[in-house]
Backbone as a printed PyTorch tensor [residue, N CA C, xyz], in Angstrom:
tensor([[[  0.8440,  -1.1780,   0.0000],
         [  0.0000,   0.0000,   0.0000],
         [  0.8890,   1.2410,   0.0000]],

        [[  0.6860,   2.2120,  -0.8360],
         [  1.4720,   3.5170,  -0.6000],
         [  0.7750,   4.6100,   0.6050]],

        [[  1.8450,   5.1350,   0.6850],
         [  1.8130,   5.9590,   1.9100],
         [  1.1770,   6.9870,   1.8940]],

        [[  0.9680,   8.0440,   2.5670],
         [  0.3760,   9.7770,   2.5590],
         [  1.4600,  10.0760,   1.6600]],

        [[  2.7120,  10.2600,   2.2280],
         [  3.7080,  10.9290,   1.7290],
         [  4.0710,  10.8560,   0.2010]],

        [[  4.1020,   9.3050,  -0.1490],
         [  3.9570,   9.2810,  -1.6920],
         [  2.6120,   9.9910,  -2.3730]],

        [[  1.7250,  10.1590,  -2.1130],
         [  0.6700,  10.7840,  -3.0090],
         [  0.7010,  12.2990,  -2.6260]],

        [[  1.3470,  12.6570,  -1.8380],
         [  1.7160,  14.4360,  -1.6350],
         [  3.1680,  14.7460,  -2.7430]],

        [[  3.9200,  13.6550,  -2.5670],
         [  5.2490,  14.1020,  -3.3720],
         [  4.4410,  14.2840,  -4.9940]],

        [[  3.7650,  12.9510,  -4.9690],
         [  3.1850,  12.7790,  -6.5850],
         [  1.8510,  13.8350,  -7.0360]],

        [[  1.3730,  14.2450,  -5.8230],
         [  0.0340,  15.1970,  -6.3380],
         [  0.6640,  16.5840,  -6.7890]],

        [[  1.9880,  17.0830,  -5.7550],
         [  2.4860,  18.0860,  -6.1040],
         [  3.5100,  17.8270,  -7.2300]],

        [[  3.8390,  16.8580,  -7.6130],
         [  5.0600,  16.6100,  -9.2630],
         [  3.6060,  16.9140, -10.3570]],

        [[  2.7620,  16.5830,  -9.8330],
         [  1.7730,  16.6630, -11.3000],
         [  1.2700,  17.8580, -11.1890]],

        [[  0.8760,  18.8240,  -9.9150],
         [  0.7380,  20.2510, -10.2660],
         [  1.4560,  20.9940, -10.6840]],

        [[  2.8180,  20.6380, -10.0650],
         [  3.9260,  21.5610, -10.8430],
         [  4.0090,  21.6630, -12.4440]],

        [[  3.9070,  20.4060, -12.7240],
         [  3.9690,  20.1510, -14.7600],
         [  3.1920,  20.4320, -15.0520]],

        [[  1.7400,  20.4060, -14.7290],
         [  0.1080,  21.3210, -15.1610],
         [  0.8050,  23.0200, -15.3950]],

        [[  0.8490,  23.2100, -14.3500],
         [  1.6200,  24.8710, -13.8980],
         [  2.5730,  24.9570, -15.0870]],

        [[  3.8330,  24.5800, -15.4250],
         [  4.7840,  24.8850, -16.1410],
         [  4.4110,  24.0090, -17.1270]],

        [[  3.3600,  23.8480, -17.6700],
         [  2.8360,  23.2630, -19.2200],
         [  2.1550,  24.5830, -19.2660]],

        [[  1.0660,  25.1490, -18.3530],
         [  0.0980,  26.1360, -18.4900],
         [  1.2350,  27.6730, -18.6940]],

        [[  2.7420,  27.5870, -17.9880],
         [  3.2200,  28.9460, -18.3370],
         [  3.5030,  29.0310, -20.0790]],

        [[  4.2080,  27.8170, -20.4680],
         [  4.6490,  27.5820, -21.6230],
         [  4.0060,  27.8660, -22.4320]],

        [[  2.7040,  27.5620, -22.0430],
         [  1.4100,  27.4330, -23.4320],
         [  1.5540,  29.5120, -23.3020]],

        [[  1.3650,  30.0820, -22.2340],
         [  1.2850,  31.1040, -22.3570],
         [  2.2200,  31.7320, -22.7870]],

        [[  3.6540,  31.8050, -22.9530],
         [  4.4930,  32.4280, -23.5330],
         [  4.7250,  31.8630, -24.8660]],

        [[  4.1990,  30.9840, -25.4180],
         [  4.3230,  30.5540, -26.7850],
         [  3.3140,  31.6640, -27.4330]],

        [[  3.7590,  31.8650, -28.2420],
         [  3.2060,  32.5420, -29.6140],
         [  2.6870,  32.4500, -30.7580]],

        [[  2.1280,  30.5930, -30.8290],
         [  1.4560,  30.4120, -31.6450],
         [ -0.0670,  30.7660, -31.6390]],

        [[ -0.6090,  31.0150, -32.5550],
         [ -1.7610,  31.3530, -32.8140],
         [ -2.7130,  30.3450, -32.6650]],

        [[ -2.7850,  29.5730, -33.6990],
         [ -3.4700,  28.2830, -33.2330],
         [ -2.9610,  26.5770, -32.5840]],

        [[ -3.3910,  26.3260, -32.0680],
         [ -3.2320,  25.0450, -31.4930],
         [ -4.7090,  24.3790, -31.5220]],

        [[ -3.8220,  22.4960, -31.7580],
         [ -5.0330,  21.9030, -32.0250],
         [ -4.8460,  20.7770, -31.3560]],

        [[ -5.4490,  20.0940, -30.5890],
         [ -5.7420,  18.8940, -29.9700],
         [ -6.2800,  17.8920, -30.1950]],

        [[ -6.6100,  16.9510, -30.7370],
         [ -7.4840,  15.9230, -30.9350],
         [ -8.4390,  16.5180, -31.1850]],

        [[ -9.8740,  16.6870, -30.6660],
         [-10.9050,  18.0280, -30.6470],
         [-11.0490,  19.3620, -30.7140]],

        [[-10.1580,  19.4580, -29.9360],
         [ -9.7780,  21.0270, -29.1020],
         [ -8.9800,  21.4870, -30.0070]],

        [[ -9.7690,  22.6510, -30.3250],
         [ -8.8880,  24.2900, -31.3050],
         [ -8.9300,  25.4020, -30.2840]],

        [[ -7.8980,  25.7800, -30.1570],
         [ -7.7430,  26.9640, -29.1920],
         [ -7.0170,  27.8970, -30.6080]],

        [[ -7.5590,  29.3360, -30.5940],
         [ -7.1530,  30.4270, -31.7060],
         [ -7.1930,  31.4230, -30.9620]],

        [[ -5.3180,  31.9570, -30.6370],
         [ -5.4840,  33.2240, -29.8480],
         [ -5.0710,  34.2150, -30.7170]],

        [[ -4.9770,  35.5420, -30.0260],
         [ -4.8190,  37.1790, -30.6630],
         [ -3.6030,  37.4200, -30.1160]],

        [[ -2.3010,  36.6580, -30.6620],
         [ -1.4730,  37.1410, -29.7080],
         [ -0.7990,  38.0220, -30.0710]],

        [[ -1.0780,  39.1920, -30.8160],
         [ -0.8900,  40.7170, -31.1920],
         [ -1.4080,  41.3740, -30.1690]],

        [[ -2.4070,  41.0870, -29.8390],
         [ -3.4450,  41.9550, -28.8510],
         [ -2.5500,  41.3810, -27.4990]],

        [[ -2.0710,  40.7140, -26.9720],
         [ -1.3270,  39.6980, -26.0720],
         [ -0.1030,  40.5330, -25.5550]],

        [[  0.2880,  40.7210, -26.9030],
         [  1.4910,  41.4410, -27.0850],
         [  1.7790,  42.6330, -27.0270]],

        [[  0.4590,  43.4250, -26.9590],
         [  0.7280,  44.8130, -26.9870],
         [  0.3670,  44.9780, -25.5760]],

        [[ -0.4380,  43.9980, -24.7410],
         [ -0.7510,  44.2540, -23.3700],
         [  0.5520,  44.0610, -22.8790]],

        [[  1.3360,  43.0100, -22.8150],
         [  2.3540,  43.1880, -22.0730],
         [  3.5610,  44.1270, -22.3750]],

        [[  3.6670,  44.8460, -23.1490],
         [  4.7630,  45.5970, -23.6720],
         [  4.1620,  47.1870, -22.9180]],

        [[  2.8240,  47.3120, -22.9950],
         [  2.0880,  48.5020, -22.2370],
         [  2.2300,  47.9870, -20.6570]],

        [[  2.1580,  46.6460, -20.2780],
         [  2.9460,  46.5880, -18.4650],
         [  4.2700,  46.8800, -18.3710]],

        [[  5.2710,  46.6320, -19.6780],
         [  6.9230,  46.5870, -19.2330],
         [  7.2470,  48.4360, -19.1060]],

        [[  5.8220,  48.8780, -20.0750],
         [  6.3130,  50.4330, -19.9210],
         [  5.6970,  51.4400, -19.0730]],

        [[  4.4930,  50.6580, -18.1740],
         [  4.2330,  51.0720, -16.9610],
         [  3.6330,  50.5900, -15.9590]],

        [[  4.9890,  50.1670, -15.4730],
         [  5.0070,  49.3580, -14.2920],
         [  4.5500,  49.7790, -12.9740]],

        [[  4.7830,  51.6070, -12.8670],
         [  3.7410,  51.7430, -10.9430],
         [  2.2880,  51.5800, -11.3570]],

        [[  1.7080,  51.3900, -12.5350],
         [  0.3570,  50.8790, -12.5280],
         [ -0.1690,  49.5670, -12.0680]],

        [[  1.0020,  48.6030, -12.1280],
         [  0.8650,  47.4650, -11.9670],
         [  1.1500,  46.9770, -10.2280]],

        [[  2.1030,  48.0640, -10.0130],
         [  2.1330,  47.4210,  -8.3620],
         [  1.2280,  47.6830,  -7.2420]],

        [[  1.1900,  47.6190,  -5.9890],
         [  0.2620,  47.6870,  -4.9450],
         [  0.4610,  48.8710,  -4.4480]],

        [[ -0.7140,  49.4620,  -4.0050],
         [ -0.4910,  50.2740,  -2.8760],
         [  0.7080,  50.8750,  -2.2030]],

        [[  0.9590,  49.3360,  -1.4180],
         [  1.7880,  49.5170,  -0.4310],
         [  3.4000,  49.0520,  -1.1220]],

        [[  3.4320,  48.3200,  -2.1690],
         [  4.7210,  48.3800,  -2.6640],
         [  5.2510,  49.7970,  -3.3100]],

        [[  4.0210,  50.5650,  -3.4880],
         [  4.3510,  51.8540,  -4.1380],
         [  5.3690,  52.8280,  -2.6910]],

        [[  4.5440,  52.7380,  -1.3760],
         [  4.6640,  53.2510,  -0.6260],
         [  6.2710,  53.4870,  -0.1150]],

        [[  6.9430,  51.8890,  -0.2170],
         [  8.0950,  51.2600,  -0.2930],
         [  9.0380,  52.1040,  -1.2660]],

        [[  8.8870,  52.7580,  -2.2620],
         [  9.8050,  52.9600,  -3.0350],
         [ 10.0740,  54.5590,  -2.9310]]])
C-alpha cells in the first residue's frame, strides 16, 4: 500500500507540470493550437501589446503599499 507521503510528493510533481505546461502554453506565440478536438485560436498581437504597455508602466501594476516602499 502507498503511503500519505507518496501521493503528496506525486500530487504536487503533477501540479507543478500542469503549472509549467500552463506557463509555456502562455508564452508561446502560436496562434493556433489543435488537440485531438480542441482548437484553441489566440490574438497574440493583442497579447502582445498588453504586455509591452505593463513593461512600460510598471507603478500601474504594483500595490499600494509596494508603491509606498519605493
Amino acid at each position: 500500500m502507498l503511503s500519505e507521503v507518496f501521493w503528496v510528493a506525486f500530487i504536487t510533481t503533477i501540479s507543478g507540470m500542469v503549472i509549467k505546461l500552463a506557463s509555456m502554453c502562455y508564452k508561446s506565440k502560436c496562434k493556433e493550437v489543435e488537440l485531438c478536438c480542441l482548437k484553441i485560436v489566440r490574438d497574440t498581437s493583442a497579447e502582445e501589446k498588453e504586455e509591452e504597455f505593463r513593461i512600460e508602466h510598471p507603478e500601474q501594476n504594483s500595490s499600494p503599499s509596494a508603491r509606498n516602499l519605493s
